[in-house]
C-alpha positions as CSV (number, residue, x, y, z in Angstrom):
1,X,4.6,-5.8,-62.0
2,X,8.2,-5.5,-59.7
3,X,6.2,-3.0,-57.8
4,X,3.6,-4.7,-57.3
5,X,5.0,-8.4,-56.2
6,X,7.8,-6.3,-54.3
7,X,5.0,-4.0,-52.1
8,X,3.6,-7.7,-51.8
9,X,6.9,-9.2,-50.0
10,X,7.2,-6.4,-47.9
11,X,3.5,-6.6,-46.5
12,X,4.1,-10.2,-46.2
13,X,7.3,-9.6,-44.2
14,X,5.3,-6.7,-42.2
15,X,2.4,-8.9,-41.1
16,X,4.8,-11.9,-39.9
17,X,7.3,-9.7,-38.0
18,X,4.2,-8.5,-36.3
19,X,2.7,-11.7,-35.7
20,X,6.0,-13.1,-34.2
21,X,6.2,-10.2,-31.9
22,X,3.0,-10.7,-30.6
23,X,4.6,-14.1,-29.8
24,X,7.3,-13.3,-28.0
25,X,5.6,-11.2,-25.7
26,X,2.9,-13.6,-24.5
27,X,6.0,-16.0,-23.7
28,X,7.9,-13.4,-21.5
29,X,5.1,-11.8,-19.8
30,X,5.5,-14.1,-16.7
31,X,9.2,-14.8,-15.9
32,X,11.5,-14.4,-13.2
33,X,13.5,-11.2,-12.7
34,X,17.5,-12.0,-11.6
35,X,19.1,-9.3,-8.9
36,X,22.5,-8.6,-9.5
37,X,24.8,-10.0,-6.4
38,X,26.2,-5.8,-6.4
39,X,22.7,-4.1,-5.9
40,X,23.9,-0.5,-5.3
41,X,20.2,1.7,-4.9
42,X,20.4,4.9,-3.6
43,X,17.5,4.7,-0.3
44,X,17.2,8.5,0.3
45,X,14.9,8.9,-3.1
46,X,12.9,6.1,-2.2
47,X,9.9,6.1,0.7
48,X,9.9,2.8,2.1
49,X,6.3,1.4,4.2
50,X,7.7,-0.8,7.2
51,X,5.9,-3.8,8.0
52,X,6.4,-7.1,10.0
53,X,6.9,-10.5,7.9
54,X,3.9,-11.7,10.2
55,X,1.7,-9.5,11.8
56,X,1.0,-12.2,14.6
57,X,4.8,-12.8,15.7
58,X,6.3,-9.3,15.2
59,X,9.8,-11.2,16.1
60,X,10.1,-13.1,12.7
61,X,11.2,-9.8,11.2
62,X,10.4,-6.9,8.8
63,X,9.7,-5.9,5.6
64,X,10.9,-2.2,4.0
65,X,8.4,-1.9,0.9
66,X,9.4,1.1,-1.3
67,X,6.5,3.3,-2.2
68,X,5.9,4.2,-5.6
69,X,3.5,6.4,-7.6
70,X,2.0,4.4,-10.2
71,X,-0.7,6.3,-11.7
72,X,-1.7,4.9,-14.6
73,X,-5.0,5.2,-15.6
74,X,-7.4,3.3,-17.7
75,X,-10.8,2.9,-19.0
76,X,-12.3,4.8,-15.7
77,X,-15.4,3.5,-16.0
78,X,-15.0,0.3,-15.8
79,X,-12.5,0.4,-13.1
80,X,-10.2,-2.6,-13.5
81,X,-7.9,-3.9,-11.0
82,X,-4.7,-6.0,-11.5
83,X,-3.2,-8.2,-8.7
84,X,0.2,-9.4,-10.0
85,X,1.7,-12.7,-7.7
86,X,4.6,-13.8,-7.5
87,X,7.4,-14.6,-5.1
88,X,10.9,-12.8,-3.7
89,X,13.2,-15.9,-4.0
90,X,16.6,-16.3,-1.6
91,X,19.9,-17.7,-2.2
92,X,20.1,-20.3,0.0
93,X,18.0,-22.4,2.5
94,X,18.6,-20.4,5.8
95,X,16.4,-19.3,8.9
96,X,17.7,-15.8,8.8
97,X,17.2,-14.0,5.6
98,X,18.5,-10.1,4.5
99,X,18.5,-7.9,1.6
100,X,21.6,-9.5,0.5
101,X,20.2,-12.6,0.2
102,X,17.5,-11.9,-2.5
103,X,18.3,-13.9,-5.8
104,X,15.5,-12.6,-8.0
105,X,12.1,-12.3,-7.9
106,X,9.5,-14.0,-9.8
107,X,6.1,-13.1,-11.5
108,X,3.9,-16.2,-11.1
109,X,0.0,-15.4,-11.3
110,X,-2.4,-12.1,-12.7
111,X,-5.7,-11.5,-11.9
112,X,-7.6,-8.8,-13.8
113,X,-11.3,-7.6,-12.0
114,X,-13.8,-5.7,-14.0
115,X,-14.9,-3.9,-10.6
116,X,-18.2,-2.9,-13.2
117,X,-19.4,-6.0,-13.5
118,X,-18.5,-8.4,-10.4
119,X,-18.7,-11.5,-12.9
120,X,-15.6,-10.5,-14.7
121,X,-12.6,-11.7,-13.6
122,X,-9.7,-13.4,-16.0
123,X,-6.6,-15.3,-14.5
124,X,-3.6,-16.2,-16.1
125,X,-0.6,-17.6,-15.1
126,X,2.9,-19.1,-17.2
127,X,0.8,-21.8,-18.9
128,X,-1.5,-19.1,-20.5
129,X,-1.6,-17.5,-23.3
130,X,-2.4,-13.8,-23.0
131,X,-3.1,-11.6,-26.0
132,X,-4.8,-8.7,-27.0
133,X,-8.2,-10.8,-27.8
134,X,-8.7,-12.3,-24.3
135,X,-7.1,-9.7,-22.1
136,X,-9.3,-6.7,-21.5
137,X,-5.8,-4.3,-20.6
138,X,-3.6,-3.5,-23.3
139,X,0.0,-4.8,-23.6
140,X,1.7,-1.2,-22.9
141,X,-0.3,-1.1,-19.6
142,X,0.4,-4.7,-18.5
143,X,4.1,-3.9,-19.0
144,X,3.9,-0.8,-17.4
145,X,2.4,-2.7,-14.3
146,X,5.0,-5.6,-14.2
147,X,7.6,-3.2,-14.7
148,X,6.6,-1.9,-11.2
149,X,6.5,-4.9,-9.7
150,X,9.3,-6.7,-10.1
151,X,11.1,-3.1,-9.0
152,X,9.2,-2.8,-5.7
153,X,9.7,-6.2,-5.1
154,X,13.5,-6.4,-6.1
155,X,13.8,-3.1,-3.9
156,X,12.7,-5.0,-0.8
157,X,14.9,-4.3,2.4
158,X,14.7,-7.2,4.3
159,X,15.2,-8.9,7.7
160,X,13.5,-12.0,8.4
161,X,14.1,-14.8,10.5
162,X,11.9,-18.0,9.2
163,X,10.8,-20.8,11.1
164,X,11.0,-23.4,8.5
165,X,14.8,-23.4,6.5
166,X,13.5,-25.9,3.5
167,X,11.7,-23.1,2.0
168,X,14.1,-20.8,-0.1
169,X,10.7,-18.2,-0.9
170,X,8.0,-16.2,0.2
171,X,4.9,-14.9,-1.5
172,X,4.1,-11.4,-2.9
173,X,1.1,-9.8,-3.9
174,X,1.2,-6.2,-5.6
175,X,-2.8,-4.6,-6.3
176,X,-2.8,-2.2,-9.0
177,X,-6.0,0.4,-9.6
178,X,-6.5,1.2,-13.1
179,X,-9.1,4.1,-12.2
């Protein structure tokens, strides 16, 4: 009977340290990413892809975007793609913004396409609730994929000079193939 009511608690503790997990995750999945004021990163490992901050006035400024190899595959035949949003935030309200001057970055928006069947498409954002039974991708593989983001985007070398100083921001969007 000790056995029994004992292998009875511990399924019961099991099953609600699972459940809580599953909890915490769904709360953390968007959140903002803080850059430490010291950001020491070695450059010669990383390939960066220049661009200009607007394509249409080149003078604004550019954009170093680090390359990386994400290769993570899943569920090939259905070919899903992820689009992660978010936004590279500064540390104070300026017209000229550099590398030094990113506070964080912050994960805002996901949109998951089912590139098999065009009439699939789930969004999700801080106010929602994702978990394994309406998410199509995994946990492990959404992690995977915000891990990336939040390092190419916190990996940013950057020289821009705004027109507008009340906005303290800009807008990222990272695509990620899962085929």
């Amino acid at each position: 009977m000790k056995y029994a009511i004992s292998l009875f608690i511990l399924i019961l503790f099991v099953c609600c340290k699972s459940h809580s997990d599953i909890g915490m995750d769904d709360i953390c999945f968007f959140e903002t990413y803080f850059l430490k004021t010291n950001r020491n990163f070695s450059i010669d490992s990383i390939n960066f892809e220049e661009d200009f901050f607007n394509s249409h006035f080149p003078e604004l400024g550019t954009i170093k975007t680090p390359q990386t190899r994400f290769d993570v595959k899943y569920d090939t035949t259905s070919r899903y793609v992820v689009e992660l949003k978010g936004s590279i935030n500064f540390k104070k309200n300026k017209f000229k913004y550099e590398t030094k001057d990113i506070k964080s970055v912050s994960l805002i928006h996901m949109s998951i396409w089912k590139l098999s069947n065009q009439r699939k498409r789930w969004e999700y954002d801080k106010d929602s609730i994702i978990s394994p039974n309406n998410c199509p991708i995994p946990k492990d593989y959404l992690n995977s994929i915000k891990k990336d983001f939040f390092f190419v985007n916190s990996q940013r070398v950057i020289n821009v000079k705004k027109q507008d100083s009340k906005c303290n921001s800009f807008p990222v969007v990272r695509t990620y193939k899962l085929y």
